[in-house]
Each structure stands twice: as C-alpha cells, then as structure tokens.
N, C-alpha and C positions, 0 to 999 in steps of 0.2 A: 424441449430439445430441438436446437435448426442444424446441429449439425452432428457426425458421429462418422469421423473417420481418424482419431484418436483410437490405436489402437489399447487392448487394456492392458496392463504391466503394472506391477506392485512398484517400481523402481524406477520406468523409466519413460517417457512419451517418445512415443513409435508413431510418426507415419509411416504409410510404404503407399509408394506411384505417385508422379508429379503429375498436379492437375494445377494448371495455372490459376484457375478462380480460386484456390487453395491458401496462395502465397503470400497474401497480407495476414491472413487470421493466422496461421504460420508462421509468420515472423512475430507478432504477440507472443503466441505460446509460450515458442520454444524459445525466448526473450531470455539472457544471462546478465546479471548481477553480481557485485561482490559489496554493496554498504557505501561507495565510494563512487562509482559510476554504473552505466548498466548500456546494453545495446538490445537492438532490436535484431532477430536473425534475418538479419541480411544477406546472401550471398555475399560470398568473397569476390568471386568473379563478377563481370559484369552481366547486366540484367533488364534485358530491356524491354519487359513486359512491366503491368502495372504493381508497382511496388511502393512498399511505408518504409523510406530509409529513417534511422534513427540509432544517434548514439548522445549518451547524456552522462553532463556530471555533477554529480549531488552539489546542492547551492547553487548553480551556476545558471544567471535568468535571465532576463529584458522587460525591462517597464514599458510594454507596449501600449501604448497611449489609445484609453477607452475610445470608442467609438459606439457612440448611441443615436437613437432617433431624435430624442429632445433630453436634452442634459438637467438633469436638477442639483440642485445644491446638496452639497452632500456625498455628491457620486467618487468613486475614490478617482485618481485622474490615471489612473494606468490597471491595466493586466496582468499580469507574473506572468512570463511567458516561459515555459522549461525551453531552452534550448534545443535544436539539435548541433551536437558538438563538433568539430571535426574529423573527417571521416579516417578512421588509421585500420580497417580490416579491409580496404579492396586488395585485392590481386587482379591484375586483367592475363588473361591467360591466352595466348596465338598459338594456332597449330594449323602448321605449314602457312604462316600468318594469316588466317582466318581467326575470329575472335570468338572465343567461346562463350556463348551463351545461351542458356538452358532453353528460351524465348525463341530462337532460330535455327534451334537443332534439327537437325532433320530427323531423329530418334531422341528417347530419352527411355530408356531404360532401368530396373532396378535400384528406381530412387526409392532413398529411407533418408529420414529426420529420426534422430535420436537425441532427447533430452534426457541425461544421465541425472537425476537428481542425488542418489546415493551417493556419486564422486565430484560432481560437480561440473560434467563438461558438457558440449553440444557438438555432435557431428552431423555429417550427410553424405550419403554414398550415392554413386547413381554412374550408369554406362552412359555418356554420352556420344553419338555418331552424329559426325560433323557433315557437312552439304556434300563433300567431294569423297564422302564413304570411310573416311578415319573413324576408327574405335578407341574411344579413352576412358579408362577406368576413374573417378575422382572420389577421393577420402579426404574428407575436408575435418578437423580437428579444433574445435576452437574453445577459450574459457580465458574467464578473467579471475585473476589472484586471490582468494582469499588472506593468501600471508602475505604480499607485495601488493596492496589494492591501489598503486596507481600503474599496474602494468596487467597486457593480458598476451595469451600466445596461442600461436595460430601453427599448427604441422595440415600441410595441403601438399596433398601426395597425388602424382600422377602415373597410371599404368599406360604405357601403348598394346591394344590388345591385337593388331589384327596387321601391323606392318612398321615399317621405322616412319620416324616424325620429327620434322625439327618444333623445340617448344619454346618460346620464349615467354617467361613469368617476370611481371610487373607491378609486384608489391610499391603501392603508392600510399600517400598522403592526401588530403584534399580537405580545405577549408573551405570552399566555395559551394558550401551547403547553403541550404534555405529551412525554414520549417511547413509543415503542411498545412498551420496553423499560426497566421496573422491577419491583422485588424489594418493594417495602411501598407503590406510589403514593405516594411523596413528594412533595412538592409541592419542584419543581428552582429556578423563580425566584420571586425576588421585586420584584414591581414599585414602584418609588419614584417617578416624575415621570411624565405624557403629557400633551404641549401643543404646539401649532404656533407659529412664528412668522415668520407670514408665510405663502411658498410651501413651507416646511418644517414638517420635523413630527419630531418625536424622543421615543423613551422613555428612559428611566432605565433599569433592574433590575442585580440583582446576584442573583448564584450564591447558594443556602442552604449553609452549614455552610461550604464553599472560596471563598466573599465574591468572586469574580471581578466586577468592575464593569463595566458595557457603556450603550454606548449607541448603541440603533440609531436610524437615522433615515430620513428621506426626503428629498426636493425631484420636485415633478413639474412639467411643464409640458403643456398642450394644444393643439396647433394643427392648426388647422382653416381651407381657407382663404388660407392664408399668415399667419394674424392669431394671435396669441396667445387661448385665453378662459383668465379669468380663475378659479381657483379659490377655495372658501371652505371655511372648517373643517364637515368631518361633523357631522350634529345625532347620529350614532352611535357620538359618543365616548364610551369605559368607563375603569373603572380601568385596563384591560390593551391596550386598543385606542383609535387614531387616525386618522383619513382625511381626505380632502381630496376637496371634490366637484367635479364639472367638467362641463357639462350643455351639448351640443350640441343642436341640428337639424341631419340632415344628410338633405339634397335624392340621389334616386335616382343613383348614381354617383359620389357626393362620399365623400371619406375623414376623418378625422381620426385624427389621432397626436400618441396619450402618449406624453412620456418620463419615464422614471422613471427617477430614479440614486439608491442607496440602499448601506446598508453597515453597516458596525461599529466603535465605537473601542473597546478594553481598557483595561482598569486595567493589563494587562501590558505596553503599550505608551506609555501615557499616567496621568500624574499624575489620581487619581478625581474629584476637581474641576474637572480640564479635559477632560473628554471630549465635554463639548457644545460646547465652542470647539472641540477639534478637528475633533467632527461638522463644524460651518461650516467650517472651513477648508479642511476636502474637496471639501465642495458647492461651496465656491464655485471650486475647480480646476476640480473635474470639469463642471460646467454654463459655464465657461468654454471647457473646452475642445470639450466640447461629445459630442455621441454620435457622430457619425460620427468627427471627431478621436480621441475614443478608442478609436473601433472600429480605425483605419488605426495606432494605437499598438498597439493590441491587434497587430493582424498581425504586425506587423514584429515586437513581442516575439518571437512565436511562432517565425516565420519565422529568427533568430536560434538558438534550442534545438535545431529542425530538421534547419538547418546544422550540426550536431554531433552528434546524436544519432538521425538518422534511418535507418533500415534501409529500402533498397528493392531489393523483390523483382522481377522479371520473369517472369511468363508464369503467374503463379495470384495471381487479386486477391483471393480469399476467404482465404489466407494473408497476403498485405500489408496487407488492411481488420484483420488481425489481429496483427499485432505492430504498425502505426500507433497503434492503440487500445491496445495496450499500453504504450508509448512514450510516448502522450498522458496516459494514466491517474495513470503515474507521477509525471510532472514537474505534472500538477494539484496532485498531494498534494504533494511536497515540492519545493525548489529550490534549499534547501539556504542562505537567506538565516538563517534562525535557531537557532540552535544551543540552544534550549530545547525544540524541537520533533523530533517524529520522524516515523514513516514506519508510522501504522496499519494493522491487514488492512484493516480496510473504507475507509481513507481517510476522505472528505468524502459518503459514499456510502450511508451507513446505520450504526448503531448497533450489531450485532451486534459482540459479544467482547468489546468496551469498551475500556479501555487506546486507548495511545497508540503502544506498545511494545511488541515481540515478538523472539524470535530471530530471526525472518524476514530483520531488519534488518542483521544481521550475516552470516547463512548467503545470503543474496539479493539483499540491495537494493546492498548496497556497494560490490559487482564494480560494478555497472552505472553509479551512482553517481560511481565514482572514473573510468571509462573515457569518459562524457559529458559531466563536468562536470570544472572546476576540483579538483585534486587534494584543496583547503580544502575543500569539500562534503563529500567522507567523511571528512575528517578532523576537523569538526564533529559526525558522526555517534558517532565515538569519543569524542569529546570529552564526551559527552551523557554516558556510560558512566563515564569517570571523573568526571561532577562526580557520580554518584550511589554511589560507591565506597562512602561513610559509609552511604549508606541498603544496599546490598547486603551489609555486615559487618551491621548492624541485622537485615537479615532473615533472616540466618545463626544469629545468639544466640537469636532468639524460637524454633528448630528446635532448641537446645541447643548450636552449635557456640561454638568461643571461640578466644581469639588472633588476634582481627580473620580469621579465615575468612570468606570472602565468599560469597552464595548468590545472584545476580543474580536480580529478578523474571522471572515466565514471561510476565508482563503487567505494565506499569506507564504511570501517568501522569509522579511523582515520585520514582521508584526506590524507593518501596515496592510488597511484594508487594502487590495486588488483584485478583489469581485466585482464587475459589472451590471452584473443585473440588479434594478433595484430591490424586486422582492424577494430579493438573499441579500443584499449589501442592509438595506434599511430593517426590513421585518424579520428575519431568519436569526433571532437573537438570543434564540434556545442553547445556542454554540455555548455564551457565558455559562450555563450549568451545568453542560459536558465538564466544563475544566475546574467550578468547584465537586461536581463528581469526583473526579479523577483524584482531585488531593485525599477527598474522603476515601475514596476508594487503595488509595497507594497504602493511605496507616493501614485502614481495616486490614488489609492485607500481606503486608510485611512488618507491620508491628513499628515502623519506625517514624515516630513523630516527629523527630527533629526537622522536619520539611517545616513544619507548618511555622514555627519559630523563627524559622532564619528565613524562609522563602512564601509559604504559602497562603500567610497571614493577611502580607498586603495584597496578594492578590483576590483575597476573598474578600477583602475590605473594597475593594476598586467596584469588586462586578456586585455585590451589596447595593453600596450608592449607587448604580446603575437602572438598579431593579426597584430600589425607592425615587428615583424620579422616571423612571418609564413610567410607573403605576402610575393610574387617574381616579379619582372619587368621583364614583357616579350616586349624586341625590339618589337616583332613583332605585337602585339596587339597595343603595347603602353598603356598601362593599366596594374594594380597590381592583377596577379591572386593569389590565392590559390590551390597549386598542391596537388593531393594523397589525398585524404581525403575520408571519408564515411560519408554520411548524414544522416538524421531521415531514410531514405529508407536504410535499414542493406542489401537489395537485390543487390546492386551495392557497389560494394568498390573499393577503388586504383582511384578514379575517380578527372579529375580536373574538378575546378571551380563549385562546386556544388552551383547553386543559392541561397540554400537559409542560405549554409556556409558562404557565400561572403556579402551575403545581410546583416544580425548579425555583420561580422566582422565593415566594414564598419555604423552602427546604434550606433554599440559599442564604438568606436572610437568618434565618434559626439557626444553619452550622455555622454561620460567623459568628454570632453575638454566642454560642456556646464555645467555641475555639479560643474568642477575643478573654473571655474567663477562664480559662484552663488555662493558656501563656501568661496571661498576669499572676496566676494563680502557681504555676510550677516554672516559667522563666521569667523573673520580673524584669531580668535588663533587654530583654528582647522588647519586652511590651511596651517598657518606657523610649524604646528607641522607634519603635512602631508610630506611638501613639505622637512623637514627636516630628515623623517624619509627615505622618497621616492626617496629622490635628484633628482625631475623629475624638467626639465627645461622648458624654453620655446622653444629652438631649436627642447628638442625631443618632445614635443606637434607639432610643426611643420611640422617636419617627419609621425606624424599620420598622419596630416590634409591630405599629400599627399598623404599618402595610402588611405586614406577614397574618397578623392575627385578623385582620381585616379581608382580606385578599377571596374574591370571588372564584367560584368554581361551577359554570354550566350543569346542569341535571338534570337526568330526564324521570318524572316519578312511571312513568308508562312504563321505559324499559327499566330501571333501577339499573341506569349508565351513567358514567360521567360523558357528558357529549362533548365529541373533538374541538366541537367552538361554538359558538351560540346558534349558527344558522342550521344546524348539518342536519336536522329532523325536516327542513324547510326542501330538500332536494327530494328528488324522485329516486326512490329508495331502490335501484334494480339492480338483485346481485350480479357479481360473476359471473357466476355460472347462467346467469342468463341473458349472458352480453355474445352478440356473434364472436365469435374465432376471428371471423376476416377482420373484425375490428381491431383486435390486439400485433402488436402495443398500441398502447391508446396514444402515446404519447409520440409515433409515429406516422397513425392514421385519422388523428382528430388534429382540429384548431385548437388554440390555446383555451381561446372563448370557453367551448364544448365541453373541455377537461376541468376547467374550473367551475363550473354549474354543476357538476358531474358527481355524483355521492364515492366515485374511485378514486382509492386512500394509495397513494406510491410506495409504502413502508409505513413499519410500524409509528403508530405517533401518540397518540393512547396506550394504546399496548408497549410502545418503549418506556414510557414514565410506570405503566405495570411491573418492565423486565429490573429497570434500575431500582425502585423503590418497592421490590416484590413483598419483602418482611413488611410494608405498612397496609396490606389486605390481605383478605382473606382470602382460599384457594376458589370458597363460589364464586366471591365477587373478580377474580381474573377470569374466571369459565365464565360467566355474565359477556363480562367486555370481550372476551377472544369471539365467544358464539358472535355477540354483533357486532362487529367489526371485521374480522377476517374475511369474511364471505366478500367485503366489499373491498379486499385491499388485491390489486393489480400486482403486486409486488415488480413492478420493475425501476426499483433499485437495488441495487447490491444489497443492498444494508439490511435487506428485509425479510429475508427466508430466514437468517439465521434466529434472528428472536423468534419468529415464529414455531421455529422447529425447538425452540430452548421451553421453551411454555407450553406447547402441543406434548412433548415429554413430562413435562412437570404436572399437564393433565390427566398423563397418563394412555396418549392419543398416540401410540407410539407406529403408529402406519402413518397418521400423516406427520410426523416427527421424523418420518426414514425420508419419506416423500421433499418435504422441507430442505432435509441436509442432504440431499442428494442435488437437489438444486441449486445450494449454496455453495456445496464441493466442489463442483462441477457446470457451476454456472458460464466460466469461460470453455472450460473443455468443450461444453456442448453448445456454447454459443446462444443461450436463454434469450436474452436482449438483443441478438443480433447486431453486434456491433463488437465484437471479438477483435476487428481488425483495427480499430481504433485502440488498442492498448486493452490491459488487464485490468479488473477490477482489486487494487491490490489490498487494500485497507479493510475492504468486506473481507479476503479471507480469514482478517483475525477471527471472526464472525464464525465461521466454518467452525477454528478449533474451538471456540467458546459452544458450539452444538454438539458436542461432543463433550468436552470435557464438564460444561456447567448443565448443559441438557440431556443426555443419555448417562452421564456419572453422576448428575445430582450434588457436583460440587458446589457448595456454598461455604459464608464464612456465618458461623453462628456463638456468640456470646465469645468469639473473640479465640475460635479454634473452628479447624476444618470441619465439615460433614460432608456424608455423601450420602443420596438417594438413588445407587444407578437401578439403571434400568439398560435392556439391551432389544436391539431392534432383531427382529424372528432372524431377518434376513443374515445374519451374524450368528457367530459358533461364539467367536470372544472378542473382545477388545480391550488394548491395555494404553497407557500412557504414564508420565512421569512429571510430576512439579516439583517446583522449587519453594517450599512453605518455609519464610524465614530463615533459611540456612541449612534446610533440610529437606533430603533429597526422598522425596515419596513415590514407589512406581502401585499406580491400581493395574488390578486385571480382574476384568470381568466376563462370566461366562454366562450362559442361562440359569445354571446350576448354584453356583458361589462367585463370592466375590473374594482376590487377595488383597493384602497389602504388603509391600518389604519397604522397608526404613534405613534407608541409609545414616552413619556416622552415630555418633555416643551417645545420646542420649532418646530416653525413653519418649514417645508423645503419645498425648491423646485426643483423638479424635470423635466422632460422634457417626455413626453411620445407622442409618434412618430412624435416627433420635436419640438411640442408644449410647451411652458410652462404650467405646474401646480403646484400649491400651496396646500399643505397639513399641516393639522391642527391638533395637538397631539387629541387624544380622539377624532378624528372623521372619519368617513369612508367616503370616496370620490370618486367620480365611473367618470369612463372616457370610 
C-alpha cells in the first residue's frame, strides 16, 4: 500500500481536502465511463497545477510511428496510440474577473471528490476564497450517459458566501489538445470547423493519418434565480477553441447553475457529413430531457447492471469499496453493445500501452463478461478475434511464417501488431493460446457451440499452423521445443522452452484436431467450407499431431517442478522476502540487465498454465509449483495477485488468499505499483471478481455443470453474488455457517457443490 486517503464506503469513493500532490492519482480514480467514451476527472474549471488532462472515445487512435534504437525486420511500423479527444467539460469561471483556480486560491476549504458508483455520477464540493477575500461555495456534478452514450452532462452550481460577486461562466470547447504520451510530437488532430449556433457550439476535427471524423459539441444553460441568463459567443474564440459567455451578479447567499451537456459524434457511428445534425439531435434529447431526468435514467441504468453483477460483502467495507470499484471500472469501459470495440488495460483512464487490445481480454475479462452479462457480450468479444483473422495471418508472414499461420497482436487497435517492443512483438506469443482458451472456455461455459462452426474453427486452425512451425526439432532432446520466447513473466525474455509457452502450444494443437472432428462430424457444410477455404489436409493435421505429442517440457527431478524455462535453476535463487524493501519495485530501481539475470517472476507464468488448465493436475502437484514459485514472484503486474489469491484459496491458504484479493481489489485504490496516476489497471480487475467468485466460491465447470467449493475469508460475516449460467440466473450466498442457493426462472438445475450433487428448484432457496 503507497497510498490510503480513499476514504472507505460500500458505495461510493470519498476524498475529503485538496492536496495538490493528490490530483493526478485523482483524476484516475474517480475516472467516468459509459462503454462509448470515458474522461479522466478533470476539473471543469481551470487548473493550473500539475495535471493528466484526458478524455477518450472508444476506437478512436493514431498510428504513431515506432521509434526504436535499432530497427529489425519484423518490428510493426507504428504504436496505437489512444487518443486524447477534444476537450468538451471545461468551464472557466471569473469572479470579479479573477480566474478561479483551485492552484491560486488563497483558501481552499471543505474539498470532497465523490465517486457515486451505485448511480453512476462524480462530483466535488469545496469553499473556495479568491486572492481579494471572496467566498465561493462550488458543487460540480458530472456523468456520462449510459442510455444516450454519446452525450454527457455537467450541473456546476455556484454559491456567493460572504458578499455580492459578479461571475462570468465560460463553458468552452477545445480541440487543441495534445497527448502526454508520443514518440515524434505529432500533431493527432486536425481541426476543420468552430462556430456556435445559438446556445450551441461545435467543432469539427478529424484524426491525422486514421481520418476518424468527430464532432464535439456543447449546449449550456445559466440559471440564476429561477430565470434563465442568456448566453453569447466568447470574444476568445480561436482556430482550436469555442465558448459561450454567461455573466451574473450574484447577491451574498444567492447561487447560480450551469448546465452543460456535451459529447461526441464519429464518423464510426455516423455518415461525416452528418455529424453536426447528429450533434443537434442529441442536444436537443438531452436538454429535453433535461439533467436531473438524466441523472434518474442514469440510475436506474446502473441500478439494472447491479442487479446482476454486484458482489456483496459483509463485515469488511475496505474489501467491498474494492471489488464495487472493480465491478464499476469494468462495465465503464465495456458493456458489450459494440462488437468493434474491446476492453483496454487502461480503459477510458489514461493513455499508457496504447492498443485497444490485450490477452487480458481473453485470459480475464471474458469469464466475468460471460457470467454478468448476456451470453452475446463475450461472444462479441470472440467475434472481434475472428473478424481480425486476416490481419493475425498478415502478422504471421511479416515474422516469416506461411500457410495462413496465424500470430494474434500482443497489442492492437485493428488486428495489426502495434507493439514496439521487440520482446512482446516477436517472443510474447503465448497471447495465440489465450484466444484458443477463450473459445474453449466460452462452450465450456455457456453450452453454445455454434462459435466454433461458423467462427472459431479457422481461427484455431490459423494459431495451430503457427505453433507447428514456431516448433524446432532438437536432435539432441529428441523432442519439439519452442526457442526465444517471453512468457506471462515479461522479467525474463529471449528464453527457451518456456513451460507454460510449450504447454498452450501443444493443448492448442489437440483442441483443433479434436474440434476439426466434431464439425465434420455434427456440421458437415461448415467443414467442407472450412476445409475449403483453409486447404488444411490430413497430412498437415499429422505434422501437428507430432509436434503436440512430441513437444518438450523443462523438469526438475530435485524439485518435482515443471521449470519456467530451461535456465531458471541456473539463477541465484533469493527469495522475496529476502530482497531489501528499498529495492521494490524492481522494475523501478533495477536495470533491465539486473531484472532479467534475476530469479523475480512479474506474474504468474507456471502457475497461470496451473490456473487455466487446473483439472489436468493434481492438488499436490499445484502446492509443489505454488510453494516454489510464489516466494519468487514480485507480483508487479496487475495480472498477478488475482491467480494467486484464486489457488492460495483452492489450497486452502485462505489468509493469504484475503491478503492476495485485497491487493487485487484494491490495487489502484492503494496505489500498489505506484503509478495510479498514469491510468487504472482496468482488465486486471476482471481478475478481482474471478478471486472471488472462482477462488473464495470454488466456482468451477465440472462434467459440463457448475460446482462450487466456497470457502470464506475469517475477515467476512458473508458474501453473495449472482451469474448468468446459460440462461439462468443463480444468486450464492455464503456465510461461515452455510452456504445458499436461489434459481431464477422454470426450470429445475443441478449443480455439484464440493462434489456432491444438488438439485435446485426455481423460486426456492436451498442451503447446503
């Protein structure tokens, strides 16, 4: 933990008192989404201390052109850069024309940050006293739509507390953003139109080089009074900026409130010549309906996702403020409405990584995904994967391979690679088995095959041929290894045979060639159109079968381990716990050099090929590899506490299984990694509800029906939650004592709970 001034709240993230070293880790947090765009919390007003401005809309990037020290063949030729979008939440606010800002207040008093998660909005309250002794009360209001997701709205209310004041509010526009994050300071937009008309005000701009067209706009209103004042166009309009000025008197104890509703249309969503019509067509919903209207839509949205996806804890709120905010984070960034979109580390949250796209999304997001939502949600997520098939063969050939081998990006916007580094773009090729996972993973799970027929086939066929010609025949083994690679652990690169690269390659190869016989077998015109499009034979299914059944696996008979990769017994085995403090993060206070010599594991990597393929060992042999292995894992990556804490449960190790998830929950809250202020880790918290729901519930899928093993950590009275198992709505609750079940909808299921059969009965609670 580096930081703890999150207050704790089952519902909602509280700061109270502005501390200006605060204010970027701050703007992450309390960071607002609707699936469609997302912003980082920014002040409305202006701000002129050190700050992460950020507002972003889904799909919308820049091919920033790689820049390396020496270039190799291979490298992809650009970065995905997420945008920052045009800026549509400033307000600049004068009083007695001095400029408000938190930065040069002479006072700042009874500041609070409130992240509403339960309805969906973010405000901030706080006294500010101006240089010349003014008192101004400011209620800042802001959220973006869940039911209108290209519009969001803003009520910023002004009190004078201490004498009259003239105020003039300057709800502005501004495209002449930059990002905090490029490679040559390119210039990202380019602006084409800025004009008001009317109480409105709208830019133009389009993307450079990816021509994404946008238009953002505004509508404000001022009332004061009860009375409308009337606004007029900025005398400080530019090429890149637009406002609207709005000039009160306000008498000691009188208020006035702006509202502002503002937003974005695409050229991805809309024809580029109608974007300004559509802008109106917004405004004129949204100012219809008005802010509080959409504040009470806003709720119930929420209120709705909730009801299905909400996890609550009993008897530790600093654990429920932390898988709520993981829950919330989630469904900000995706909801699963556009199947062109995906599910970023940082989300709507900051800029780092770039891409849109990760294995995350396949190894993390999809369990939770598929168990909260509508089965179609991850099966859109798939779908993403096959529509970028052609680009994953593309990315295969520029690396040398051929016969449509497929190399899935480690990063992408449009299923090209745009990773720069080479030991993620070339080695880090474990990504391919995340995604035939995921397919395996989606049947096992929702029962519906039909993927694999129409979509999931060729794509298991593509990353197959990949994984028979990665393999090499080494004489001397006599066995098929995998050379040069990087695994889940980014700590060691250039390494062979990483187990649990090899272990994927080989799992991969056997569910095609068993998949490729079940479609021939139960759809033959799917197969015949496969096999025609694929010209895959039986000779080259042959060829797999040898690599698979051929395929090397590291051993150690000393420890009876599978070893991460052939060198890792060759390091200076010193754990953790007996590494200095002042040296953590390693990845911080060491060279690169030092890290990679270094026996410390970043995340699980062994132990992930444990957590996916758990039914293929036995419970000693994962206590084996947890005992040697964890001691040496740093965990500073996201990714990483949550298996840990999912297994430590499944051992039965259920302190450091609280320990684990309380890190995972909680890892932005408390700022673990220090680096909060650079965006949220958003894709680990699927990670979160999976330690919970697969690690402390003991969910699993067994012979093709649920089970459950829970367990409950001391520090807890109960814990319940709610999935979606095929069409059927299941809520568990467990206590120390018992565990229930209730069954939504007609028909009868059964379940297995710690091995047992049970029978559960729609409309009735059943205790075990």
């Amino acid at each position: 933990m580096n930081q703890d001034y999150i207050k704790p709240d089952e519902w909602s993230l509280i700061e109270e008192g502005f501390n200006k070293d605060r204010v970027k880790s701050s703007e992450s947090l309390f960071s607002i989404g609707n699936g469609a765009m997302g912003q980082r919390a920014n002040f409305e007003e202006q701000y002129s201390g050190p700050s992460f401005q950020g507002s972003y809309i889904g799909g919308v990037y820049y091919p920033d052109k790689t820049r390396v020290g020496w270039w190799k063949n291979g490298y992809p030729e650009y970065f995905a850069k997420v945008l920052n979008a045009p800026n549509w939440i400033g307000i600049n606010v004068f009083v007695n024309e001095q400029p408000l800002d938190l930065n040069t207040c002479k006072k700042v008093d009874g500041f609070q940050r409130e992240l509403n998660m339960k309805e969906g909005w973010y405000q901030r309250r706080f006294v500010a006293t101006m240089a010349e002794g003014a008192q101004l009360e400011v209620r800042a209001t802001r959220f973006l739509s869940l039911d209108i997701d290209e519009v969001g709205a803003i009520k910023y209310e002004v009190t004078s507390l201490n004498g009259d004041v003239d105020i003039k509010f300057i709800p502005y526009l501004d495209s002449g953003i930059t990002n905090e994050d490029t490679n040559w300071d390119d210039k990202f937009w380019n602006t084409t139109n800025v004009f008001s008309d009317g109480q409105q005000a709208f830019i133009e701009a389009h993307t450079m080089k990816t021509n994404f067209a946008t238009c953002t706009f505004m509508e404000s209103k001022l009332i004061c009074d009860g009375k409308t004042v009337a606004g007029k166009s900025s005398a400080d309009t530019t090429d890149v900026q637009i406002g609207m000025e709005h000039e009160v008197h306000l008498e000691k104890g009188k208020s006035a409130v702006l509202y502002k509703f503002g937003g974005y249309t695409v050229s991805t969503n809309h024809k580029p010549s109608e974007l300004v019509n559509a802008a109106k067509r917004l405004l004129k919903e949204a100012v219809s309906i008005g802010f509080e209207g959409l504040l009470a839509k806003q709720a119930q949205a929420w209120a709705d996702i909730w009801d299905m996806s909400d996890i609550a804890i009993e008897g530790d709120i600093k654990a429920q403020q932390g898988i709520r905010f993981n829950i919330f984070q989630l469904n900000q960034t995706y909801l699963g409405k556009d199947s062109r979109l995906n599910i970023g580390p940082k989300g709507f949250t900051g800029e780092k990584y770039g891409g849109s796209t990760y294995w995350d999304t396949e190894a993390y997001c999809i369990p939770f995904y598929m168990a909260t939502k509508d089965q179609q949600v991850a099966r859109k997520l798939l779908k993403y994967r096959y529509n970028h098939l052609e680009k994953a063969i593309e990315n295969a050939q520029k690396l040398g391979f051929t016969n449509g081998a497929a190399l899935y990006p480690m990063v992408t916007m449009n299923g090209e690679e745009c990773h720069n580094e080479w030991e993620i773009t070339f080695e880090e090729i474990h990504r391919n088995g995340a995604i035939a996972f995921a397919i395996y993973n989606y049947y096992r799970y929702t029962g519906d095959y039909t993927y694999i027929p129409e979509m999931g086939l060729e794509v298991l066929i593509g990353i197959s041929r990949f994984w028979h010609q990665r393999a090499s025949f080494s004489k001397d083994k006599n066995k098929y290894v995998i050379l040069g690679v990087t695994g889940p652990n980014e700590y060691e690169n250039n390494v062979n045979n990483n187990w649990y690269t090899n272990y994927l390659a080989k799992w991969c190869i056997n569910y095609t060639i068993t998949q490729l016989q079940k479609v021939k077998e139960g759809y033959p015109e799917d197969y015949q159109r496969i096999i025609g499009q694929t010209k895959l034979t039986e000779a080259e299914t042959a060829l797999w079968e040898e690599v698979a059944q051929g395929m090397y696996f590291p051993y150690s008979e000393e420890y009876q381990i599978f070893l991460q990769q052939d060198g890792f017994l060759d390091k200076e085995l010193i754990t953790v716990a007996d590494l200095d403090k002042s040296q953590r993060p390693i990845n911080q206070k060491w060279s690169w050099d030092r890290i990679l010599r270094s026996p410390y594991i970043k995340q699980a990597d062994t132990l992930q090929g444990f957590y996916l393929f758990e039914d293929h060992f036995t419970t000693e042999e994962l206590e084996r590899h947890f005992d040697f292995y964890e001691p040496f894992t740093v965990h500073e990556s996201s990714l990483s506490p949550c298996v840990h804490s999912i297994q430590a449960a499944k051992l039965d190790r259920m302190e450091q299984a609280y320990t684990f998830y309380l890190r995972t929950s909680r890892l932005d809250l408390d700022d673990y990694n220090k680096e909060v202020e650079e965006g949220l880790h958003i894709t680990s918290m699927a990670g979160t509800w999976m330690s919970i729901v697969e690690g402390f519930g003991g969910m699993r899928i067994a012979d093709d029906k649920l089970s459950f093993a829970p367990r409950i950590p001391k520090q807890w009275s109960a814990y319940s939650f709610k999935i979606n198992f095929r069409n059927r709505i299941l809520r568990i609750k467990v206590t120390d004592k018992e565990t229930s079940f209730e069954l939504t909808g007609t028909e009868e299921m059964s379940i297995r709970f710690n091995g047992k059969r049970l029978a559960l009965k729609p409309g009735e609670t059943t205790f075990a």
